[in-house]
C-alpha positions in Angstrom: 14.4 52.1 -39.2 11.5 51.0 -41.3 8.5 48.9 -40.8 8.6 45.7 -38.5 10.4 43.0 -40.1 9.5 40.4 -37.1 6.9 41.0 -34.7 6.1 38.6 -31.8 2.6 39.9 -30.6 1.8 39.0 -27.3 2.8 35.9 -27.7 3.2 32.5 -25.3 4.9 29.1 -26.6 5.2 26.1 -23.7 9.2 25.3 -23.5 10.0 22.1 -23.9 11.4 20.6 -20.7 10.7 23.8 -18.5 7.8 25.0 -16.3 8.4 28.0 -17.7 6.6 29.5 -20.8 7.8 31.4 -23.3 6.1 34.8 -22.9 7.5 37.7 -25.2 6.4 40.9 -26.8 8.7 42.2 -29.4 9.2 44.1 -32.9 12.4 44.0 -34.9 12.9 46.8 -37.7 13.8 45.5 -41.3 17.6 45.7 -41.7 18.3 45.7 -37.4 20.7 43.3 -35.7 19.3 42.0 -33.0 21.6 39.1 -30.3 19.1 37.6 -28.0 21.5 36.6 -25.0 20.7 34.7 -21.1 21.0 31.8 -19.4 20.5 28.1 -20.8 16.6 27.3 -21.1 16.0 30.9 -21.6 13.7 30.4 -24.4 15.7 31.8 -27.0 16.1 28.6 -29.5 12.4 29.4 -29.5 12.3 32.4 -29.9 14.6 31.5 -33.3 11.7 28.8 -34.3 9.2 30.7 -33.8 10.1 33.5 -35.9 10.9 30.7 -38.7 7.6 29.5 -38.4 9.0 26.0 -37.0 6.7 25.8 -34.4 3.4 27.9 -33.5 2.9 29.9 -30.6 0.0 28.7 -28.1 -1.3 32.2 -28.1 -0.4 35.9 -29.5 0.7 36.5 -33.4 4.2 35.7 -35.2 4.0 38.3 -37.8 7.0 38.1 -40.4 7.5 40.4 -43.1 3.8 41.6 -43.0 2.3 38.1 -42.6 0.8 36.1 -39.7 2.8 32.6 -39.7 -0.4 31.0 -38.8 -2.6 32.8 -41.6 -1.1 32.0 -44.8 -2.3 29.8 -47.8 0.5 27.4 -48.8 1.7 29.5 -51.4 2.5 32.9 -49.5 4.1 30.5 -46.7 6.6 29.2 -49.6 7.3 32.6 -50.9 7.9 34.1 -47.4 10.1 31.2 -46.5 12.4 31.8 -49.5 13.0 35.2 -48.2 14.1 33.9 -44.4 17.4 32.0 -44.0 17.8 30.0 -41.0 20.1 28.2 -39.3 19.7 25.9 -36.0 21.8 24.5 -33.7 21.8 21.4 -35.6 23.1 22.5 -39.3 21.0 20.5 -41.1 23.3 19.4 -44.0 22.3 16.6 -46.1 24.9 13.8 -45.4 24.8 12.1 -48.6 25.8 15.7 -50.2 29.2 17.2 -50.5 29.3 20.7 -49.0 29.5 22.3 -52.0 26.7 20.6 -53.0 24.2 21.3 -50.1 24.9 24.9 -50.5 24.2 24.5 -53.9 20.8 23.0 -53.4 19.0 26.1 -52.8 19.6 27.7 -56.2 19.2 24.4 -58.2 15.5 24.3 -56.7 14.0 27.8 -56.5 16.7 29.9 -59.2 16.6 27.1 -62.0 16.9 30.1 -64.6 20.2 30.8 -63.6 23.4 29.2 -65.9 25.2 26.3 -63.7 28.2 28.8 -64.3 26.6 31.7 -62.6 25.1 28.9 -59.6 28.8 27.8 -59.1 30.3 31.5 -59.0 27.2 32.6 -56.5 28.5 29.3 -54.4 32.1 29.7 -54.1 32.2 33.5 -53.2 29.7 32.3 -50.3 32.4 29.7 -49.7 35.3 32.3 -50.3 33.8 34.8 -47.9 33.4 32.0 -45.0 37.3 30.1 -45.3 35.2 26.8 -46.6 37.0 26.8 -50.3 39.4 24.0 -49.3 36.5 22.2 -47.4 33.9 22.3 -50.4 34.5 18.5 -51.8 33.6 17.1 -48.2 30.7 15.8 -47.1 29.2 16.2 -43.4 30.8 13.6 -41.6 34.3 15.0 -42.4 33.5 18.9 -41.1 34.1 20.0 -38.0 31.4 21.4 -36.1 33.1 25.2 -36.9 33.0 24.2 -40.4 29.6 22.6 -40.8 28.0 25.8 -38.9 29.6 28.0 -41.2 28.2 25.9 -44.2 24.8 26.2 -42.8 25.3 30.0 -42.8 26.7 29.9 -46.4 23.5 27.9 -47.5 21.0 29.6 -45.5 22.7 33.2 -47.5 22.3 31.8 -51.0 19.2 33.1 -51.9 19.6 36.8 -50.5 17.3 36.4 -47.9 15.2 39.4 -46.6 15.6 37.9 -43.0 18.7 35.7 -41.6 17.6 34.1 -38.3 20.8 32.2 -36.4 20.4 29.7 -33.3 24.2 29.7 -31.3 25.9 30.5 -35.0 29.3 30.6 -32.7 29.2 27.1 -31.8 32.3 25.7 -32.5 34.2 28.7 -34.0 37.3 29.5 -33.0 38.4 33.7 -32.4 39.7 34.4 -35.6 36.5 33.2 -37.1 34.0 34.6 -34.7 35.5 37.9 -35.6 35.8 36.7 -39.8 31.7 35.6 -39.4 30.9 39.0 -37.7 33.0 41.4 -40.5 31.2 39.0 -43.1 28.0 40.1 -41.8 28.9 43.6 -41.3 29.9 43.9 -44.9 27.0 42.2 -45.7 24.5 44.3 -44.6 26.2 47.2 -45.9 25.2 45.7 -49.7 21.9 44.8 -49.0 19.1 45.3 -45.9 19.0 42.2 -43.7 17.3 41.8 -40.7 19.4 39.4 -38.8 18.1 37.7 -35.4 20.7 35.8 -33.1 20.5 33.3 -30.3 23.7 33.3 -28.1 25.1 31.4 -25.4 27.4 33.3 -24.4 29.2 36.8 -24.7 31.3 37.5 -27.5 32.3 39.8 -30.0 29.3 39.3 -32.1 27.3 41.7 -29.7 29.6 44.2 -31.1 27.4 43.8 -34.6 24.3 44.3 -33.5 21.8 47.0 -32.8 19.8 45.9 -29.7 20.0 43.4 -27.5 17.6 41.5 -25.9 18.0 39.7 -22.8 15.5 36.6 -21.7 15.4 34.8 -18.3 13.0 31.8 -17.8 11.0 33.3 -20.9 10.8 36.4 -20.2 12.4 40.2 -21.7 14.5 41.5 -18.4 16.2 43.8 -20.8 15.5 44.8 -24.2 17.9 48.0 -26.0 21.5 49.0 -27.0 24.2 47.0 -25.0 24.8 50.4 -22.6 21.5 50.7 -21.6 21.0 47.0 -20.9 23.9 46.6 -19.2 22.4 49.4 -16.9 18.9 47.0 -16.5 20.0 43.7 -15.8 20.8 42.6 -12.6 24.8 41.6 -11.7 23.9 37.8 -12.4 23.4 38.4 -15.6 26.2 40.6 -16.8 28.2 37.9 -17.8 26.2 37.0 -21.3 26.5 40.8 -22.2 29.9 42.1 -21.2 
């Protein structure tokens, strides 16, 4: 692997609604898969908004892509943030916009010297790839929640992001496309390097795309490694979010 893409340095974030603060030590390697699995209030919507620079940790370092989160003029924050796609358990997508449109809305702001022709091609193989071709004239309120997370996915991949972070991107899916999001993001990264970091509720066959996993309890690492070893690690109670 090659140099830290994400690194969460010491670091402790309060979580909201819990006596329990986040309280994690970690480094991902640029282009590893990581699923980040436990119980609910685990701290791993968090961890997700941490490493997107959403919110900022009480103590310790968020270090992405060579840069503290918390240590950057305006300027290097936009250019980092261009090169992370993310994607929360709320989608984000702009009601008043078709779907088309709000996946669009990347490349009309930060590619403007691209040709509308080659915007709209770039769109619809996103669209292709994810089954949202017949859905691309709707606006929000007419997805369902599958569809709308895998809009949110589409949008956050438009600019060929460096990092893709993903809070529960299974919500809503059913198992034909669970399986069609995790060969698109196989196939993926075998184009391009992409560091991909994913919050999960639950097991599925997702785990089967990434590298390590990392298991949290009350905001804490009890296991952190390939899905063998953890498996190995954890205690029976928590089996259930790996097998």
């Amino acid at each position: 692997m090659n140099e830290p893409a994400i690194i969460f340095e010491n670091v402790r974030a309060p979580m909201s609604g819990n006596v329990h603060s986040l309280d994690v030590d970690l480094r991902i390697a640029s282009g590893e898969c990581i699923a980040c699995v436990g119980p609910s209030r685990s701290g791993k919507s968090l961890l997700i908004e941490l490493a997107a620079g959403l919110v900022a940790p009480e103590s310790g370092r968020v270090v992405v892509l060579g840069q503290d989160w918390n240590e950057r003029s305006d300027d290097a924050l936009s250019s980092v943030r261009l090169r992370v796609g993310t994607v929360l358990q709320q989608p984000g997508l702009l009601s008043n916009m078709t779907l088309f449109n709000n996946v669009l809305l990347p490349l009309r702001y930060h590619r403007g010297t691209l040709s509308d022709r080659h915007r709209e091609q770039a769109v619809m193989a996103q669209l292709e790839r994810l089954g949202l071709v017949p859905m691309r004239d709707r606006f929000p309120a007419e997805l369902n929640q599958g569809e709308a997370r895998r809009a949110a996915i589409a949008r956050a991949l438009i600019l060929d992001p460096d990092i893709l972070l993903l809070d529960d991107p299974l919500a809503g899916l059913d198992a034909d496309m669970v399986l069609a999001l995790q060969g698109y993001i196989e196939e993926y990264r075998t184009r391009r390097s992409l560091t991909v970091v994913a919050a999960l509720r639950a097991s599925s066959p997702f785990l089967q795309v990434a590298d390590r996993l990392v298991v949290l309890r009350e905001g804490r690492v009890e296991a952190d490694g390939i899905r063998a070893a953890v498996l190995d690690a954890i205690p029976v109670e928590l089996k259930r979010y790996v097998e």
